[in-house]
Each structure stands twice: as C-alpha cells, then as structure tokens.
GULUMRO-487669 format. One record per residue (C-alpha): residue in one letter; x negated, y, z. Coordinates in steps of 0.02 Angstrom, whole numbers, plus 32768, in hexadecimal, padded with zeros to 4 digits. Layout:
BEGIN
AXYZ;...
END
This chain:
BEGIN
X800080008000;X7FCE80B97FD0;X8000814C8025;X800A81E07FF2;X7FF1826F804F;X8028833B802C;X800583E1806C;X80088480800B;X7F8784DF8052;X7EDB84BA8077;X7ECD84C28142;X7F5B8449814C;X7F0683D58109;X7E5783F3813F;X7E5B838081F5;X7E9182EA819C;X7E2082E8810D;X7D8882F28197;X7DC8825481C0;X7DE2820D8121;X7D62818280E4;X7D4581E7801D;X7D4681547FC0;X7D7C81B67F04;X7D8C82577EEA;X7DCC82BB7E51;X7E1B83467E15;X7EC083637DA6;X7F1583EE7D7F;X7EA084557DED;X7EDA83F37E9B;X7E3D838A7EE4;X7E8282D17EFB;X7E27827B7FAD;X7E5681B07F82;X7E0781458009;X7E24810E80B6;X7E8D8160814F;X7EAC81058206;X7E9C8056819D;X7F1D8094810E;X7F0780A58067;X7F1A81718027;X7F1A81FA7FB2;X7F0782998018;X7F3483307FA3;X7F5D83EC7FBC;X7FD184317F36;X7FC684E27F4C;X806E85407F71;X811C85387F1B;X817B84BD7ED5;X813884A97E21;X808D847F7E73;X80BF84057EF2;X813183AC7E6C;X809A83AB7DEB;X803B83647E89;X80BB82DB7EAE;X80BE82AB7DE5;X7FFD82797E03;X8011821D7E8E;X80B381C17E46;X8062819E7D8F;X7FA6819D7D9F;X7F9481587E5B;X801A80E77E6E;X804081197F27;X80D580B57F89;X80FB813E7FF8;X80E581F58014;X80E0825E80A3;X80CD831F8086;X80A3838D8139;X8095843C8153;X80CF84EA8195;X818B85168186;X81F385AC81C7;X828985598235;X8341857B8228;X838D853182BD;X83AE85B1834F;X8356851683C6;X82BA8503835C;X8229856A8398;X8159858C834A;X80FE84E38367;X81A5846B8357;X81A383F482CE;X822A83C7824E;X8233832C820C;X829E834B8168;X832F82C18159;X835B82FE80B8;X832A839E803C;X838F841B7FB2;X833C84B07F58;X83A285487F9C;X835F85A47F06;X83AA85317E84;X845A858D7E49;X84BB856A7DC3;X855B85997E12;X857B85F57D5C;X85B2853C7D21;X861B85087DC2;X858584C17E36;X855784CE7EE3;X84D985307F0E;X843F84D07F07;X849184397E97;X840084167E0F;X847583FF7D7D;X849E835B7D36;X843483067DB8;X849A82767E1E;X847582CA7EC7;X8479835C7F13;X83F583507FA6;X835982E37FC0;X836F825F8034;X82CF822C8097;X829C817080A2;X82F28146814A;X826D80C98178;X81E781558161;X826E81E081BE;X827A8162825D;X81A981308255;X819D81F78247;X8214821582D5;X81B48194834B;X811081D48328;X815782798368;X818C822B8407;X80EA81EE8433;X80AF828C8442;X80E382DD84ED;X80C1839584DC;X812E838D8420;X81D683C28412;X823A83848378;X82CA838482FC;X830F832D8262;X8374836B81E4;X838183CB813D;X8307843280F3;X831D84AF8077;X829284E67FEA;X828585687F74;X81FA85E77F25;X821086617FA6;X81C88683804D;X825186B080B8;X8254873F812F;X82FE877B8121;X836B876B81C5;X83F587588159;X83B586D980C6;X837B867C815B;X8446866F81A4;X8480866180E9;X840E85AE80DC;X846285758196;X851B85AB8151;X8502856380AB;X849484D080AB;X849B84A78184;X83C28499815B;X836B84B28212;X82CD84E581AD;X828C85288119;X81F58539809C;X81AE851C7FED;X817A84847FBC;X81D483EC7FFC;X827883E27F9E;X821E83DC7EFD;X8195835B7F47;X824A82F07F8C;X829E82FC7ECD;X81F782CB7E87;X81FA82347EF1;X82BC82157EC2;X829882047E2B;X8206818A7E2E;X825A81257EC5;X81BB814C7F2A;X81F5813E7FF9;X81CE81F7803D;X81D5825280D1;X81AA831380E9;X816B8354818A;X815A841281DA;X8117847B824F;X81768514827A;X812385A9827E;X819A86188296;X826C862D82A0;X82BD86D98278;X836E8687829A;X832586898354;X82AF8721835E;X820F86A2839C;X816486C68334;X80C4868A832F;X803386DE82F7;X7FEC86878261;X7F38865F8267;X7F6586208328;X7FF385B182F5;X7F928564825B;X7F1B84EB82C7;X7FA184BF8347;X800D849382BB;X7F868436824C;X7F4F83DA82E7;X800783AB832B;X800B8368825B;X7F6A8302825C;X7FAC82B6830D;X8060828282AA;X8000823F8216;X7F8C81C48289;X8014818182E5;X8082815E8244;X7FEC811881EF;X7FD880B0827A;X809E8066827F;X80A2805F81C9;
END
C-alpha cells in the first residue's frame, strides 16, 4: 500500500519529510515528489502549492503516475463553528466547493454540474482512523464534519456565516474539496485534515508565524499515529 500524503504549503510539510526515509525523488509540474519510507509505510509526500487547480493537478500525479491507495491531505484552515477555536483540528467528513455556482441553470450553490454528487464524502475508515489518532492526543481538541473550499481566503465575518447558513461547513479553506473530487473520481479512499488557525464566526485569532509550528507539529503527531493504525 502507498500513501499519499498533501499539504499546500511548504512548512506543513516540512516535520514529516525530516522523517521521511527519501527513497525517489522527482519533480512534475514544478511540485518536488518525496517517494520513500514514513513510520514503516509506504509514501509520496508532496506540497501542491495553494488553490484548488494546484492541489487537483497534484492529486492527478499521485492517482496516475504513483498509483497511491489512499490520500491524506493536512494543513491550516480558518474554522466556522462558533465552538472551534486556533489550534483545534477538523477532520473533514465530507467537502463542496462554495465557489462553484451555477445557480443561472437551477443548481445549488456549490453543485459541480452534471456530476452525480454534490459533496465529497471522506473514506469513513480513514475519517474514524483520523478521529482516533486525534484522541490519543490529550492536549487536542477535535471536530468532524464538512469542509468547504474555494479560491478565496476568507476574512469576511459575513462570507464566513453565509458558508455555516448555506453549506452547515464548521471550517473552511482552499484546497481540499478539489483534492476530495479528484479522489472521487479515481475511487482513491481520502481523508482531509486541518488545523485551525483562526475563526471570525467566534472572534478567536492566532497570530500566524506562532500558530504555524503548533499546527504543523499537532499534524505530524496525527499523521504518525494513523500511519501507525493503518
């Protein structure tokens, strides 16, 4: 079994691939490519740069030129729910693109037309390892449910309550969603994991460059233990 294993930026990334035994790497369509070993497993650690055409390009690779059973895709996320606060993690049970609208034609907001879904469902196998590996870590607070994706960073107190009202997501961000339909439509298992940074639906902020290591290091703790169960 191969795994493989998303973040968009760099520093989410960068604890786990320290860890990684390199045994290939390459690089395609300007993303570096770590195959080797990780906690006994078999991986592909990649970051895909931000935004969904990036992370679905990435997930393309992995599907087509690596083969990979399963993908797991961590990193940062603004939260939604009023009870989510900066260094919670979401573990997504399923995903939509709240910037996919083609209500012009009679669809829901953030229906991709003519596809037979309408949300991403995580691999519940991956969602319940995910959720356990969260549990086994005392000082971590967490949550499942939706999260939404789109090509926008959100700041808005009031984009952030239109996303609760219209799609009930407890977090969002910009990647995941397209990394989930991706997976749909190779029938790769996936789960997709964040770190809150921040929640404007609750007024609680963390400043950036001291939330990234707590967040990449509550991520690398996740990925061991799921590694480990898996």
């Amino acid at each position: 079994m191969t795994i493989g294993i998303i973040a968009a930026m760099a520093e989410e990334l960068e604890l786990l691939l320290k860890d990684l035994t390199i045994e290939e790497k390459k690089e395609k369509a300007n993303m570096t490519f770590h195959k080797g070993k990780l906690y006994g497993k078999n991986v592909v650690g990649v970051v895909c740069g931000i935004g969904k055409v990036n992370s679905a390009i990435c997930t393309q690779i992995l599907a087509s030129e690596y083969r990979v059973d399963k993908i797991i895709n961590v990193g940062v996320a603004g939260g939604i729910g009023k009870e989510i606060y900066p260094g919670d993690i979401v573990v997504a049970e399923n995903l939509v693109q709240h910037d996919m609208d083609t209500t012009a034609f009679g669809d829901k907001v953030g229906q991709i037309p003519r596809l037979d879904t309408f949300d991403f469902k995580c691999d519940k196998e991956m969602v319940s390892i995910a959720k356990s590996a969260c549990e086994k870590i005392p000082e971590l607070n967490s949550f499942t449910g939706r999260i939404a994706s789109g090509d926008q960073f959100i700041a808005n107190i009031e984009k952030i309550r239109w996303l609760d009202q219209e799609f009930g997501a407890i977090s969002c961000e910009m990647e995941g969603a397209s990394i989930a339909q991706v997976c749909y439509l190779n029938s790769i298992p996936f789960v997709v994991i964040r770190s809150i940074s921040d929640n404007a639906n609750n007024g609680a902020h963390m400043d950036y460059e001291n939330f990234v290591p707590i967040a990449v290091k509550n991520s690398t703790k996740i990925i061991k233990q799921m590694l480990e169960m898996m």
